[in-house]
PyMOL commands that place a pseudoatom at each C-alpha (Angstrom):
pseudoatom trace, name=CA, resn=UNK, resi=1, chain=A, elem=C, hetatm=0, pos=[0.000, 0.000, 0.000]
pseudoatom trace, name=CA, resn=UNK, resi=2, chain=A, elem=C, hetatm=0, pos=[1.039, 3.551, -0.793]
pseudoatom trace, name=CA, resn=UNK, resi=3, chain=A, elem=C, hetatm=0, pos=[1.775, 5.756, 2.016]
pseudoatom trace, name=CA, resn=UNK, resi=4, chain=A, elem=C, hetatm=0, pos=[1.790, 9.647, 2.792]
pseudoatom trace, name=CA, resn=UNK, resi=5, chain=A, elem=C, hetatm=0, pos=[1.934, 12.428, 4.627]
pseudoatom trace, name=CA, resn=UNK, resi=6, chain=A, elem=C, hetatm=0, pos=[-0.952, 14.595, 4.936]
pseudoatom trace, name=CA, resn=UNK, resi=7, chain=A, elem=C, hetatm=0, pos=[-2.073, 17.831, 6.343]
pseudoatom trace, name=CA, resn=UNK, resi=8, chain=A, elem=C, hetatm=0, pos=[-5.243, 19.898, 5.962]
pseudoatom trace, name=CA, resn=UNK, resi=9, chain=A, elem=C, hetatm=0, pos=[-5.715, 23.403, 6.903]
pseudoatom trace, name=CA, resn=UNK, resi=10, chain=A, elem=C, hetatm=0, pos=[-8.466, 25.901, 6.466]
pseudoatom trace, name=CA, resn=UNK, resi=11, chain=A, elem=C, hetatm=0, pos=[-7.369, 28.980, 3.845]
pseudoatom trace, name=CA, resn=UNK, resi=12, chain=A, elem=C, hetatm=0, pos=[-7.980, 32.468, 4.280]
pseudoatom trace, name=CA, resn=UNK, resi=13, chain=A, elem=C, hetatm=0, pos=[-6.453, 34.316, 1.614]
pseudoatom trace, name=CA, resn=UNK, resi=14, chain=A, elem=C, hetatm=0, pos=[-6.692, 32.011, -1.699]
pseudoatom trace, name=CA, resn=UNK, resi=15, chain=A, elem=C, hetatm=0, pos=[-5.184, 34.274, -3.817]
pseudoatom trace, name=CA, resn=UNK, resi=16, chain=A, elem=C, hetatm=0, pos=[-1.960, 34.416, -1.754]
pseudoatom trace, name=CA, resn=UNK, resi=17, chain=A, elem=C, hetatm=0, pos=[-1.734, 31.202, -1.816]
pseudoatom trace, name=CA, resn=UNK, resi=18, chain=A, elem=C, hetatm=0, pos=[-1.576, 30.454, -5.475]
pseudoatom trace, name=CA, resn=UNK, resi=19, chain=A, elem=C, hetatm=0, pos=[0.945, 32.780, -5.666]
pseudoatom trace, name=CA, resn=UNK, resi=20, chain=A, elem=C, hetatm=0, pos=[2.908, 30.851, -3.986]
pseudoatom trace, name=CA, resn=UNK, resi=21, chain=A, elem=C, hetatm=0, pos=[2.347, 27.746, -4.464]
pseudoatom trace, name=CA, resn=UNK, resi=22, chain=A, elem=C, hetatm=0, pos=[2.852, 28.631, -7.981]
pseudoatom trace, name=CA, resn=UNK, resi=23, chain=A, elem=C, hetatm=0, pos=[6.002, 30.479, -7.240]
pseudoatom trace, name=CA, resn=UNK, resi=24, chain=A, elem=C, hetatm=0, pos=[7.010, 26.763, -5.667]
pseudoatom trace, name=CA, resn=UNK, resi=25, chain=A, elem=C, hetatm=0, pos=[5.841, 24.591, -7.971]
pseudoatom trace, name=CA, resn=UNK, resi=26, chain=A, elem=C, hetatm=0, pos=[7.616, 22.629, -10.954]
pseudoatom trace, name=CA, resn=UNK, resi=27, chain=A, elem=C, hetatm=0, pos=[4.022, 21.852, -12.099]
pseudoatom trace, name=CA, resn=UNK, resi=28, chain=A, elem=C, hetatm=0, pos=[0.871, 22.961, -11.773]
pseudoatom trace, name=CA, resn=UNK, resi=29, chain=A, elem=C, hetatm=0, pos=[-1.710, 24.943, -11.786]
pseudoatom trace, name=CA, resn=UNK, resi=30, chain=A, elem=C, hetatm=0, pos=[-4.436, 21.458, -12.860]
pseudoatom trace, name=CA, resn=UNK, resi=31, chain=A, elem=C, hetatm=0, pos=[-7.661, 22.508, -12.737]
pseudoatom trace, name=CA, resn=UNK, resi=32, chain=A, elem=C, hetatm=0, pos=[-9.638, 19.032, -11.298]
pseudoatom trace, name=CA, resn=UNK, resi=33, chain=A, elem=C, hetatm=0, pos=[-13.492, 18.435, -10.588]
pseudoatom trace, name=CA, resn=UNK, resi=34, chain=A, elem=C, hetatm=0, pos=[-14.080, 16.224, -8.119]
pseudoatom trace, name=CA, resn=UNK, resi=35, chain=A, elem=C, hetatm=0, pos=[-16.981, 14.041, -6.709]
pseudoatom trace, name=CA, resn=UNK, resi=36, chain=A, elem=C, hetatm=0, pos=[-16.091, 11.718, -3.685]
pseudoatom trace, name=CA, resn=UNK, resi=37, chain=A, elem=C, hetatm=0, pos=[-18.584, 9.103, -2.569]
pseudoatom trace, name=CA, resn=UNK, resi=38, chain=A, elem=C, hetatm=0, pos=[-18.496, 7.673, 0.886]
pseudoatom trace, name=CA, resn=UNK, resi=39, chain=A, elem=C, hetatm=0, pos=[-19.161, 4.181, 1.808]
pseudoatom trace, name=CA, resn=UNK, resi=40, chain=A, elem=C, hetatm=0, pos=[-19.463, 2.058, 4.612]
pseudoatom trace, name=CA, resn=UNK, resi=41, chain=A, elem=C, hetatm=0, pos=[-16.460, 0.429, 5.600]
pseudoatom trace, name=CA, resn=UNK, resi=42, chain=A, elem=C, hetatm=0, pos=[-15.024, -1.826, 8.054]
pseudoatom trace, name=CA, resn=UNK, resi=43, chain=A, elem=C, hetatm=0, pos=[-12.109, -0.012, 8.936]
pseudoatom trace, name=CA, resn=UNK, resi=44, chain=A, elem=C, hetatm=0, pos=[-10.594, 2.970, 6.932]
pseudoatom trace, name=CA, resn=UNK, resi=45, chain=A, elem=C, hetatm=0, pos=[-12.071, 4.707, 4.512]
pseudoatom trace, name=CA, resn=UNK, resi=46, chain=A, elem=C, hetatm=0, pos=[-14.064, 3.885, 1.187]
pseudoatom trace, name=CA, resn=UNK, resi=47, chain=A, elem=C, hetatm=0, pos=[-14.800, 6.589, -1.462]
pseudoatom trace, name=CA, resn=UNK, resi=48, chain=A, elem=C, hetatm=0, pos=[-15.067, 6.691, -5.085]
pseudoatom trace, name=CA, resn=UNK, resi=49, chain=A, elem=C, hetatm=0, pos=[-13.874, 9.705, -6.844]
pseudoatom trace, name=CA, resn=UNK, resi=50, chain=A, elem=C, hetatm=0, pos=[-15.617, 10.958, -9.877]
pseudoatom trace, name=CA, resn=UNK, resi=51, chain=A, elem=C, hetatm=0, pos=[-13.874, 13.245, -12.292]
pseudoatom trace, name=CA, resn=UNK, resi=52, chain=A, elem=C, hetatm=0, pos=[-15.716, 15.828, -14.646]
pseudoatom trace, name=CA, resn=UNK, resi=53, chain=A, elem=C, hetatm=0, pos=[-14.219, 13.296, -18.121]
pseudoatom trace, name=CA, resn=UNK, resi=54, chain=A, elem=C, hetatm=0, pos=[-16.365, 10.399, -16.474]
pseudoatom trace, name=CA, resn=UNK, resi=55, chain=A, elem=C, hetatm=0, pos=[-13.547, 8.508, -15.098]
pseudoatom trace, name=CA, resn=UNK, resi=56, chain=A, elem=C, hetatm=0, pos=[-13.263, 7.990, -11.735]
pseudoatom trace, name=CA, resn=UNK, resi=57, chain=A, elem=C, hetatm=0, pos=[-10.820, 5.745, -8.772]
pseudoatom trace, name=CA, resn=UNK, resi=58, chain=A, elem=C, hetatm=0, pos=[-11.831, 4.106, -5.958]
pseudoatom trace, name=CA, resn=UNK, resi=59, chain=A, elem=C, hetatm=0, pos=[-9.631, 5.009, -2.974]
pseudoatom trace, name=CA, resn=UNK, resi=60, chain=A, elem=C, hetatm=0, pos=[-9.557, 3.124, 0.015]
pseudoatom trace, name=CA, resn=UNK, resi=61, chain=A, elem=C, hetatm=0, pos=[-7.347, 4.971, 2.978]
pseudoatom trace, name=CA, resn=UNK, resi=62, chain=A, elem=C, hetatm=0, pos=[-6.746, 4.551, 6.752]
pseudoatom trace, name=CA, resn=UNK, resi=63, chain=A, elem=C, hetatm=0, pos=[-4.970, 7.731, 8.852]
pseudoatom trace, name=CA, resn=UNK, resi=64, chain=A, elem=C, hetatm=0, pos=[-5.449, 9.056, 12.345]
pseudoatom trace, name=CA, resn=UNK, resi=65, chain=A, elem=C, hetatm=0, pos=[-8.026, 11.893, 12.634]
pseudoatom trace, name=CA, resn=UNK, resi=66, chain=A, elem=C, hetatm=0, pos=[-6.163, 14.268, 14.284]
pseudoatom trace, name=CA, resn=UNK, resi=67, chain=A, elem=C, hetatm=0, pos=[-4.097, 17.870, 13.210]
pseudoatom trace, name=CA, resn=UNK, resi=68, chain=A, elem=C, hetatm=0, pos=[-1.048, 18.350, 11.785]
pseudoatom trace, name=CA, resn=UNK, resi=69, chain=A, elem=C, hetatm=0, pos=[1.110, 16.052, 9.545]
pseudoatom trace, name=CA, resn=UNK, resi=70, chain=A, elem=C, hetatm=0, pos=[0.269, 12.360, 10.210]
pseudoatom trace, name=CA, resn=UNK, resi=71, chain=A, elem=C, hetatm=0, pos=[0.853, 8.915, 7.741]
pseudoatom trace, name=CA, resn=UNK, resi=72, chain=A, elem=C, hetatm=0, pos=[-1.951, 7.922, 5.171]
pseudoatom trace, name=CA, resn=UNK, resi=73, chain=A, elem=C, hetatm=0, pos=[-1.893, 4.487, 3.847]
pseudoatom trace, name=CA, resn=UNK, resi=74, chain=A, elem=C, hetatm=0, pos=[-3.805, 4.434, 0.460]
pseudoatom trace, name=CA, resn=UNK, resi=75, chain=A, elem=C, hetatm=0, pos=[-4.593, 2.264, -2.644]
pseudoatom trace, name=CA, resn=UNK, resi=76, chain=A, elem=C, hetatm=0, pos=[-5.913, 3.771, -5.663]
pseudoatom trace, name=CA, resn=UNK, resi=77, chain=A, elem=C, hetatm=0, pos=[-8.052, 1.774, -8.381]
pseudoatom trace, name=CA, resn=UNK, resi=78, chain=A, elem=C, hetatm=0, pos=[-8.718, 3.550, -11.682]
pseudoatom trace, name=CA, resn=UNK, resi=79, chain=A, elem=C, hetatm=0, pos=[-12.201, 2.848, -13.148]
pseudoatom trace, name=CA, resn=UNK, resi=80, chain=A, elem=C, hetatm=0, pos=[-13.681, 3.900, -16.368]
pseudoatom trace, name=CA, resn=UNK, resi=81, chain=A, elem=C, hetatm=0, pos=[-17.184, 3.069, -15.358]
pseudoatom trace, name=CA, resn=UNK, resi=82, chain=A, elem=C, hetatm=0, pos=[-17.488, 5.261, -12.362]
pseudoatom trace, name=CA, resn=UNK, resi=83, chain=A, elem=C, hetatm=0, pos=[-21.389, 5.167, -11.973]
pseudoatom trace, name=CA, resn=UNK, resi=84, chain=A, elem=C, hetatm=0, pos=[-21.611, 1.096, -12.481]
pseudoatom trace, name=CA, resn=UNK, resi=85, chain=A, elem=C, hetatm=0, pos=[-19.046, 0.993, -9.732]
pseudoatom trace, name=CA, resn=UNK, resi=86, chain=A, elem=C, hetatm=0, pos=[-21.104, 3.289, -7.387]
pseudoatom trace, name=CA, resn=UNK, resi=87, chain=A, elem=C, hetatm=0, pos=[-24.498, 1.750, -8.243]
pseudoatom trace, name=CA, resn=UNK, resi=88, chain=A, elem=C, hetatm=0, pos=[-22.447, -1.874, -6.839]
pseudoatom trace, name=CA, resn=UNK, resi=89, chain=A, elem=C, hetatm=0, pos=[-20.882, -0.084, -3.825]
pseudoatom trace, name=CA, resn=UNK, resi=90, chain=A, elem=C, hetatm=0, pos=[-24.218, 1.546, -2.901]
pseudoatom trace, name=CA, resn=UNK, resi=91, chain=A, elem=C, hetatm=0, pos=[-25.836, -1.692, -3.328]
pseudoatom trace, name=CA, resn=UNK, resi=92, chain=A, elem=C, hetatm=0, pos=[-22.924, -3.421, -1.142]
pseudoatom trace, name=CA, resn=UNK, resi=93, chain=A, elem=C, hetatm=0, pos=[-22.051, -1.255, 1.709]
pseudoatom trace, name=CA, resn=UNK, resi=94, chain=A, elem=C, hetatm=0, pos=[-24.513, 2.519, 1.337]
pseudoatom trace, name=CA, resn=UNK, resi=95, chain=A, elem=C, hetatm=0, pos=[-23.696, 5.447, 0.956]
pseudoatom trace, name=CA, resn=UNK, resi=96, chain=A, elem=C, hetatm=0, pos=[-22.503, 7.349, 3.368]
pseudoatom trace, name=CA, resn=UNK, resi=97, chain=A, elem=C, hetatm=0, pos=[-23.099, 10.809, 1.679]
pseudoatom trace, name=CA, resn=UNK, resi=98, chain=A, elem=C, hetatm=0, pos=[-20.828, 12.918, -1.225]
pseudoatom trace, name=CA, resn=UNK, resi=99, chain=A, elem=C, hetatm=0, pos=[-17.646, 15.290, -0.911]
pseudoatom trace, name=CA, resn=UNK, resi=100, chain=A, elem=C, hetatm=0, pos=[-18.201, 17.874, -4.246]
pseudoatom trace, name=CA, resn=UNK, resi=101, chain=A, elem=C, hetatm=0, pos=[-14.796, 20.285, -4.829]
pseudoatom trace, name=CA, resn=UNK, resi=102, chain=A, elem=C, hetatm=0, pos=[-12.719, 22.229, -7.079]
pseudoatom trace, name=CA, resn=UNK, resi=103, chain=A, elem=C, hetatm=0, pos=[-9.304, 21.019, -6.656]
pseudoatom trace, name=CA, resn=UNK, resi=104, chain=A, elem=C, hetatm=0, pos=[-6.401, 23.393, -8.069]
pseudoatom trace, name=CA, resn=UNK, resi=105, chain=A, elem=C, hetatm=0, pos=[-3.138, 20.814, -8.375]
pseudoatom trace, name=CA, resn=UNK, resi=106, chain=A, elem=C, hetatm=0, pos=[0.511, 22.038, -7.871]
pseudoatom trace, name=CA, resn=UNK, resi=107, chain=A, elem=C, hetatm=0, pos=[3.389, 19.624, -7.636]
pseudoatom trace, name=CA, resn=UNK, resi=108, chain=A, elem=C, hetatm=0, pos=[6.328, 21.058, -4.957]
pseudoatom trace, name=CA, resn=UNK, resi=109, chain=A, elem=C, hetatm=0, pos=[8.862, 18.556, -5.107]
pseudoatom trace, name=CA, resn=UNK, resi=110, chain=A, elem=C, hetatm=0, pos=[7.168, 15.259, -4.530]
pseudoatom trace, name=CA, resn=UNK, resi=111, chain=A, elem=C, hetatm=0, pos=[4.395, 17.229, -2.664]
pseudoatom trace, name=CA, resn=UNK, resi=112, chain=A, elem=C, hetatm=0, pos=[1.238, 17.466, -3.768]
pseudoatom trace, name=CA, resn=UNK, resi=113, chain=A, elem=C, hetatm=0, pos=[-0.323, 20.798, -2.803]
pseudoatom trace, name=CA, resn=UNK, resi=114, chain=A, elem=C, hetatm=0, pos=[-4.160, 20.613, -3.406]
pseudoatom trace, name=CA, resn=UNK, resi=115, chain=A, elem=C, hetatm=0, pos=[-5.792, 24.484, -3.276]
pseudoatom trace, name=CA, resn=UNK, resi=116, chain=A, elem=C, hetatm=0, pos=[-9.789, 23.208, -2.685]
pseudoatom trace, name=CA, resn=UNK, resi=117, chain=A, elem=C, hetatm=0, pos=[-12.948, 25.087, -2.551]
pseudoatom trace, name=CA, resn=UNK, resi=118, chain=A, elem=C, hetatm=0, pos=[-15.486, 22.618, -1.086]
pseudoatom trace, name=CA, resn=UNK, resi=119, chain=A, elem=C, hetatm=0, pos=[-19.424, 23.134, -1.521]
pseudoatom trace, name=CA, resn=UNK, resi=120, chain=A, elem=C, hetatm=0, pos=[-20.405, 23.812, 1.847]
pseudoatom trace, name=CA, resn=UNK, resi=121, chain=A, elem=C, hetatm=0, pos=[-17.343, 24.545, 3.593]
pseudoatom trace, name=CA, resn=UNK, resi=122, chain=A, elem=C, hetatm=0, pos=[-15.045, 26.887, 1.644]
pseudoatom trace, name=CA, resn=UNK, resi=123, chain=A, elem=C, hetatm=0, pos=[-11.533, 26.780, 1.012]
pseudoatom trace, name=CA, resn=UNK, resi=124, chain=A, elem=C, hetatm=0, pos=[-8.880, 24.581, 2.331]
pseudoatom trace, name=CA, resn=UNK, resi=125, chain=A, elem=C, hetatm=0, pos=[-4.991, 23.733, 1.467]
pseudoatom trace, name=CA, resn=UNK, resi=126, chain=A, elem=C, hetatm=0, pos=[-3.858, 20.218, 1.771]
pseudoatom trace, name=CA, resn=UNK, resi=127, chain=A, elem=C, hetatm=0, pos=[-0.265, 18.860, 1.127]
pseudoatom trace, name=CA, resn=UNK, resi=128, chain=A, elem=C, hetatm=0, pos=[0.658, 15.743, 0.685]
pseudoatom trace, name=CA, resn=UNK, resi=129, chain=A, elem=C, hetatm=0, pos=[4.715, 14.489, 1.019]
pseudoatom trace, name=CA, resn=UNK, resi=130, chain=A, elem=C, hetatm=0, pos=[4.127, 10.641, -1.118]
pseudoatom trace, name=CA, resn=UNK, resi=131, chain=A, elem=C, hetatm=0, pos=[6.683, 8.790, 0.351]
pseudoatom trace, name=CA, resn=UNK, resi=132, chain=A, elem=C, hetatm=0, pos=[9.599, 6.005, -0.983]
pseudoatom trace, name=CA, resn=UNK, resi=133, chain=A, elem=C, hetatm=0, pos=[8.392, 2.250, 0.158]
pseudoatom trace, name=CA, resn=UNK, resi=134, chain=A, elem=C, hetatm=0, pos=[10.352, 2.194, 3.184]
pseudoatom trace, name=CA, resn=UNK, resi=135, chain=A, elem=C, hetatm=0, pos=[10.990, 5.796, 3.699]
pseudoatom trace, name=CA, resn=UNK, resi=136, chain=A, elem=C, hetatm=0, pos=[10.516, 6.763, 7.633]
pseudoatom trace, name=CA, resn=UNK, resi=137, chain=A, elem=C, hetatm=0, pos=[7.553, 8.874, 8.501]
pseudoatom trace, name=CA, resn=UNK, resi=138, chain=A, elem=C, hetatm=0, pos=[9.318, 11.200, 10.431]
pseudoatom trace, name=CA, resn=UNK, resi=139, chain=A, elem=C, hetatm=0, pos=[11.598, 12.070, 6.739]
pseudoatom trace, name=CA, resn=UNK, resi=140, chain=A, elem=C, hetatm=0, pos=[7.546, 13.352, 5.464]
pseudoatom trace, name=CA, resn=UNK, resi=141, chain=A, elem=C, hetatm=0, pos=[6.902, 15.233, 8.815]
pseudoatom trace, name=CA, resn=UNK, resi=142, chain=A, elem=C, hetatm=0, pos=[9.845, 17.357, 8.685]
pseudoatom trace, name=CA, resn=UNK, resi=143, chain=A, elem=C, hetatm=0, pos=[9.049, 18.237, 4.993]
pseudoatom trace, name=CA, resn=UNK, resi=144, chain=A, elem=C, hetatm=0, pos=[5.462, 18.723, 5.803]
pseudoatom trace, name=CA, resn=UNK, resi=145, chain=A, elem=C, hetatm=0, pos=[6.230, 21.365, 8.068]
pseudoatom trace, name=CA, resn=UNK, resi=146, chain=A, elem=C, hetatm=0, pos=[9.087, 23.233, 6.436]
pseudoatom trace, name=CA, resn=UNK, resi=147, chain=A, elem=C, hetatm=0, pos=[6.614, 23.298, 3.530]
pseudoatom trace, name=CA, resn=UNK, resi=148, chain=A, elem=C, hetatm=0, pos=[3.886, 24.965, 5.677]
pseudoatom trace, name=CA, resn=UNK, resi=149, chain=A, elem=C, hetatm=0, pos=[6.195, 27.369, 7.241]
pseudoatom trace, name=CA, resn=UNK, resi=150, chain=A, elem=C, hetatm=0, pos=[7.266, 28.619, 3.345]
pseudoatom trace, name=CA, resn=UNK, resi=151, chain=A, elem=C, hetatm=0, pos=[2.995, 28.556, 1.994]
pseudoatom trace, name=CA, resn=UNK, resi=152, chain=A, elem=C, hetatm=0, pos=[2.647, 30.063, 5.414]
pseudoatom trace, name=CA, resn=UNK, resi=153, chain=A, elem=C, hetatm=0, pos=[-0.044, 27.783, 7.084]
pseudoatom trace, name=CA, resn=UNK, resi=154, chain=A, elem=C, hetatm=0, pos=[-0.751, 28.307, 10.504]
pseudoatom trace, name=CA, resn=UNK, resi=155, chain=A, elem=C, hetatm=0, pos=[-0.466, 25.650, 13.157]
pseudoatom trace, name=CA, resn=UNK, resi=156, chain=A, elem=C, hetatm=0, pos=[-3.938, 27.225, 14.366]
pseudoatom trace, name=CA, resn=UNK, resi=157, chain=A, elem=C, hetatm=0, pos=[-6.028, 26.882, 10.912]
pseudoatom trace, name=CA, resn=UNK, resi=158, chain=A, elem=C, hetatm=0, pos=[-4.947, 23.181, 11.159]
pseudoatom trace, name=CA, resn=UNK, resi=159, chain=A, elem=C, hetatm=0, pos=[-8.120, 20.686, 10.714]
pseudoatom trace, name=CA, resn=UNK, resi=160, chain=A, elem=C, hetatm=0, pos=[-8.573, 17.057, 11.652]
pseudoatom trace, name=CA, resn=UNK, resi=161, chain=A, elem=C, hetatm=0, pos=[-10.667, 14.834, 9.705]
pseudoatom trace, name=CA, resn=UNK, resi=162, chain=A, elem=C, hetatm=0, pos=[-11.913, 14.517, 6.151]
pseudoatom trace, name=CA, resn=UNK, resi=163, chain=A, elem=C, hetatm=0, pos=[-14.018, 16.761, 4.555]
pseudoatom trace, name=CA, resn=UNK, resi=164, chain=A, elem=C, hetatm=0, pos=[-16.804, 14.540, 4.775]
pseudoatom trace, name=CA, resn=UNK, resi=165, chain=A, elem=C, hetatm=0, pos=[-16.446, 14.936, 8.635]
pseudoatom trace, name=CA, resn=UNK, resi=166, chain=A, elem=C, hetatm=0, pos=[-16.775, 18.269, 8.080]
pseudoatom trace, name=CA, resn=UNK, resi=167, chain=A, elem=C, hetatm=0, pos=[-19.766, 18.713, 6.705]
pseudoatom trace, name=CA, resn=UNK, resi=168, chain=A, elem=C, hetatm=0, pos=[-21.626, 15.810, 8.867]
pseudoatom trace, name=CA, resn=UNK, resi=169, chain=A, elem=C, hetatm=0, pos=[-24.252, 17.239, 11.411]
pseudoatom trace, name=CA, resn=UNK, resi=170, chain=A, elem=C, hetatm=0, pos=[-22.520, 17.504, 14.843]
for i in range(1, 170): cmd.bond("trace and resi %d" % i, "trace and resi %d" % (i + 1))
show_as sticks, trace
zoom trace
């Protein structure tokens, strides 16, 4: 399984921030449409991500809800029938409920630095540091935060959780 390191923090001033992320970045900006599904799962968690050119991946991912840089262990699976493959993991496990964003891509490095304006909550920043098979975590920390010291993310705008957290009724 692929691993990561991931933070998530709530953003104030978009417009600052692609500036420089951009300013950062070998690639980017990538424009991306997204639609994640939630299902019930055992243990981690189980979305399907729908792009606006109709294909989609499943992700399945397991990482500690909590702030600040912490390891994500993922596995992607590209579909090209992304509404078949909901319509059998509705059927399967339900729905949980749907994630819609606009997701602004820039590669720093092997960082990817994901600008997002979610319907319902606004705009976040995540980063995430992919990491070499047996790479140590703490290697991804330490470039997770020097990273967020240069895009200038505070410690305090820091949030825990997925998005779909986010938006679920408290």
């Amino acid at each position: 399984m692929s691993r990561n390191i991931e933070i998530k923090a709530r953003l104030h001033d978009r417009r600052s921030m692609e500036q420089i992320a951009a300013s950062l970045a070998n690639s980017g900006p990538t424009l991306l449409h997204q639609e994640d599904t939630f299902f019930a799962c055992a243990s981690g968690r189980l979305k399907l991500r729908v792009f606006a050119e109709g294909h989609g991946e499943l992700i399945y991912y397991r990482r500690a809800d909590e702030q600040g840089p912490k390891e994500s262990f993922y596995l992607l699976t590209p579909t090209r029938a992304p509404q078949n493959l909901k319509e059998s993991l509705r059927l399967a496990n339900g729905i949980l409920g749907t994630v819609i964003k606009e997701r602004t891509l820039y590669l720093i490095g092997r960082t990817r630095v994901h600008l997002d304006r979610v319907e319902g909550l606004g705009d976040f920043v995540e980063l995430e540091v992919v990491l070499a098979e047996n790479e140590a975590q703490a290697v991804g920390e330490q470039e997770a935060d020097a990273l967020m010291q240069q895009l200038g993310i505070a410690k305090e705008d820091l949030v825990r959780g997925a998005y779909f957290d986010l938006l679920a009724p408290v």
